[in-house]
C-alpha positions as CSV (number, residue, x, y, z in Angstrom):
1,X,81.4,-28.0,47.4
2,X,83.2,-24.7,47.3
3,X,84.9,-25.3,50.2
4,X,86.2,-27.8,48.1
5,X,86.9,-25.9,45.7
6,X,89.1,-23.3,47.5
7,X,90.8,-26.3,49.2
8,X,92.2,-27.7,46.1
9,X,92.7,-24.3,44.2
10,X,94.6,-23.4,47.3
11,X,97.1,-26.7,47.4
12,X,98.0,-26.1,43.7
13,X,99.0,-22.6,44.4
14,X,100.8,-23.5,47.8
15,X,102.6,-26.5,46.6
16,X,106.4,-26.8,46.7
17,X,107.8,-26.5,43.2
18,X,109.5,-30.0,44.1
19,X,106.4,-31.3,42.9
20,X,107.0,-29.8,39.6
21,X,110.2,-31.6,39.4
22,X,111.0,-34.2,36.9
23,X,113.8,-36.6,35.8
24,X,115.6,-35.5,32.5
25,X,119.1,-36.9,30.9
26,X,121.8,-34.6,30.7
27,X,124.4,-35.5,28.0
28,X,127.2,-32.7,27.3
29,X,130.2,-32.9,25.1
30,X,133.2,-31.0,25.3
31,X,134.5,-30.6,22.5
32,X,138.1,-28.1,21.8
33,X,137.8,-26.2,18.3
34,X,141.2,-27.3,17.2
35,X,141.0,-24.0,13.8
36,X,140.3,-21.5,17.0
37,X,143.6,-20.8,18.8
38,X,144.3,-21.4,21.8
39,X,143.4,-19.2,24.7
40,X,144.9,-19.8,28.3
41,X,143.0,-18.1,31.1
42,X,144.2,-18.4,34.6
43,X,144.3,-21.8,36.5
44,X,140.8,-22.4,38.2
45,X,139.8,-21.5,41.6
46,X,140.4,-23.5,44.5
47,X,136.9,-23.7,45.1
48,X,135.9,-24.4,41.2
49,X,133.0,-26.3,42.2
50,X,131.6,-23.6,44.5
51,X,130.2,-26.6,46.8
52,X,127.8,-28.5,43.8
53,X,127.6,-31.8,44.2
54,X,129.8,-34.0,42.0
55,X,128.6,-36.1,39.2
56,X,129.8,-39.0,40.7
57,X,128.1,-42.3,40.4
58,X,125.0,-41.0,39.0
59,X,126.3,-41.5,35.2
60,X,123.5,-43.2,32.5
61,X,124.3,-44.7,29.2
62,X,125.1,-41.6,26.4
63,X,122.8,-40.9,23.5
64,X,124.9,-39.5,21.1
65,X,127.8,-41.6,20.6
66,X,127.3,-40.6,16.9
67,X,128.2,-37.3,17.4
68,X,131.3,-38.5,19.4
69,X,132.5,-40.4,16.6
70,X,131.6,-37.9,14.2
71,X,133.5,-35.3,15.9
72,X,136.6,-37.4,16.5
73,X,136.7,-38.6,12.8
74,X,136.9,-34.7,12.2
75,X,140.4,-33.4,12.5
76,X,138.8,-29.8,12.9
77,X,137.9,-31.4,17.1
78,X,139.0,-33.1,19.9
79,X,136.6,-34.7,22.4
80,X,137.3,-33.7,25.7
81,X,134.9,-35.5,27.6
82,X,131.7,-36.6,26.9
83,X,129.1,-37.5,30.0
84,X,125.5,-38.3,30.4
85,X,123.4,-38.6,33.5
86,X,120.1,-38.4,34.8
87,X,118.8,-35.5,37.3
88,X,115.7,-33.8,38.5
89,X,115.1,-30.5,37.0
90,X,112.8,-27.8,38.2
91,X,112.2,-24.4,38.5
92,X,114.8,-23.8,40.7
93,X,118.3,-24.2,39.6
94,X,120.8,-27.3,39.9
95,X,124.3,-27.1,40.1
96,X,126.3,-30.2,39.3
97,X,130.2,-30.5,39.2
98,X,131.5,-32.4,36.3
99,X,135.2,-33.8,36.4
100,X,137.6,-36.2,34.3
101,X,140.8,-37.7,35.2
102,X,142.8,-38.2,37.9
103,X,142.9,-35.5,40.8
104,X,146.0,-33.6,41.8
105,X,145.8,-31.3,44.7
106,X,141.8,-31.0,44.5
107,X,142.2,-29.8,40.6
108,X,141.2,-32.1,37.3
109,X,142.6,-32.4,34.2
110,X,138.9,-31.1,33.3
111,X,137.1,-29.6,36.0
112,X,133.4,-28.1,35.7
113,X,129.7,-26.8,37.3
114,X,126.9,-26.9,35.0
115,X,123.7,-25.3,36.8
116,X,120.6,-26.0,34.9
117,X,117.5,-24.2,35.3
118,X,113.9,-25.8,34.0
119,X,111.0,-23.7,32.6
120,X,109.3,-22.8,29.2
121,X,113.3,-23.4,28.0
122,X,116.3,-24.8,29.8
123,X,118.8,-22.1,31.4
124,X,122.4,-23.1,31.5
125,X,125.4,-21.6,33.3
126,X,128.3,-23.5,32.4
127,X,132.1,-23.1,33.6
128,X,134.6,-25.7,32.7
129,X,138.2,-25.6,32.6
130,X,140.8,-27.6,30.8
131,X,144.1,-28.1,32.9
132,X,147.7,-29.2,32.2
133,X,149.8,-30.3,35.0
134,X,153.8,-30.3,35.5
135,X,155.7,-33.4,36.8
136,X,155.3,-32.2,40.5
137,X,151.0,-32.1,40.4
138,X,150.4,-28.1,40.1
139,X,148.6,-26.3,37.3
140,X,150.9,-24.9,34.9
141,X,148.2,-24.0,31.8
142,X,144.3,-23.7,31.7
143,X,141.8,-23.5,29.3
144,X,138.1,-21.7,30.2
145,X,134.9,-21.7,28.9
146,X,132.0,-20.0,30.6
147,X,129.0,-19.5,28.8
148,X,126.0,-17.7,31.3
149,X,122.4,-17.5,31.0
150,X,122.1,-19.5,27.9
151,X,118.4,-20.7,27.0
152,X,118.6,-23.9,25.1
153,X,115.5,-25.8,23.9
154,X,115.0,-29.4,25.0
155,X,114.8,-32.5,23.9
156,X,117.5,-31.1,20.4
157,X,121.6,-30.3,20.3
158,X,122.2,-27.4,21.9
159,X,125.8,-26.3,20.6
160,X,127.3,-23.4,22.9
161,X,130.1,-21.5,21.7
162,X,132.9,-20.5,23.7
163,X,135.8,-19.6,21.2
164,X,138.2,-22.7,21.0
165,X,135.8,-24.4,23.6
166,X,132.6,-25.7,22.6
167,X,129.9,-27.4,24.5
168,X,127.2,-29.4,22.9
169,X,124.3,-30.8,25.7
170,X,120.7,-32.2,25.4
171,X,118.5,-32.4,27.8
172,X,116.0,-34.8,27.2
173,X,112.9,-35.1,30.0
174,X,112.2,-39.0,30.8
175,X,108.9,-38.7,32.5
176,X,106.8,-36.6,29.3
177,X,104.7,-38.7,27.2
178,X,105.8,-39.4,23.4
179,X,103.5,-37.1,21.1
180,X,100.6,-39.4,20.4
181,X,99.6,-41.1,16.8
182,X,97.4,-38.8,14.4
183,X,93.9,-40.5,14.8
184,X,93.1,-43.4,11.7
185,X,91.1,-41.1,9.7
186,X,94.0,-38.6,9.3
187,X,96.6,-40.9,8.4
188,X,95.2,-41.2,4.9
């Protein structure tokens, strides 16, 4: 029996941390503070994305459509983008590239990595930038916002402030059980 013992004790500690895995939702709004003004930054990098995978096809149906349409009714904002998909987080961190609109010369009108990083909270590194082409397909103005090692809570809006570029994201876990019912003789 101790054998046993040792056996199991030793699998838990050996593991992979894929194990430890689970699916969340990621929904992020981008959102420009139209009272901040504007701040152009250089054009982004050629390799933006630094070699994350692209959002792609992987896209869920968004939560907070309220916010959206709370935000666009507000003169004070302009949505940018607003996405929401569905990943496996972990201990270690995942990088995802996030882009909108039509691509000229490997560049987005918004262009973005979002690494995420699971544990007591949720660690976010975000870069996005906002572009603005000329007639011929080159950048001629950008907007940045980088916000690193942020630690957001999960499962609420986490707003993160970037000057005239905001980012609001929730990450909500799809695999933890709801919080279960006070027992009968509590309720009263």
């Amino acid at each position: 029996m101790r054998v046993f013992r040792i056996l199991s004790l030793l699998l838990v500690v050996l593991a992979p941390s894929a194990f430890a895995d689970s699916l969340y939702q990621v929904e992020m709004i981008l959102v420009r503070q139209n009272a901040e003004p504007v701040i152009n930054s250089r054009a982004a990098p050629e390799n933006w994305d630094a070699g994350a995978p692209r959002l792609g096809e992987r896209m869920s149906p968004p939560r907070l459509g309220n916010i959206v349409d709370k935000l666009r009714a507000d003169a004070n904002y302009t949505v940018l983008a607003h996405k929401a998909w569905e990943q496996n987080l972990g201990e270690q961190p995942v990088k995802v590239a996030i882009t909108d609109g039509q691509e000229q010369f490997g560049q987005f009108p918004i262009e973005g990595v979002l690494s995420l990083q699971l544990g007591r909270f949720t660690d976010i590194d975000a870069d996005f930038w906002i572009n603005q082409f000329d007639g011929n397909g080159s950048v001629i103005n950008s907007e940045h916002l980088s916000q690193k090692d942020v630690r957001t809570k999960n499962n609420q809006l986490n707003y993160l402030d970037g000057g005239h570029l905001a980012l609001l994201i929730k990450i909500t876990s799809l695999t933890a059980k709801p919080p279960s019912a006070p027992p009968p003789d509590l309720q009263d």
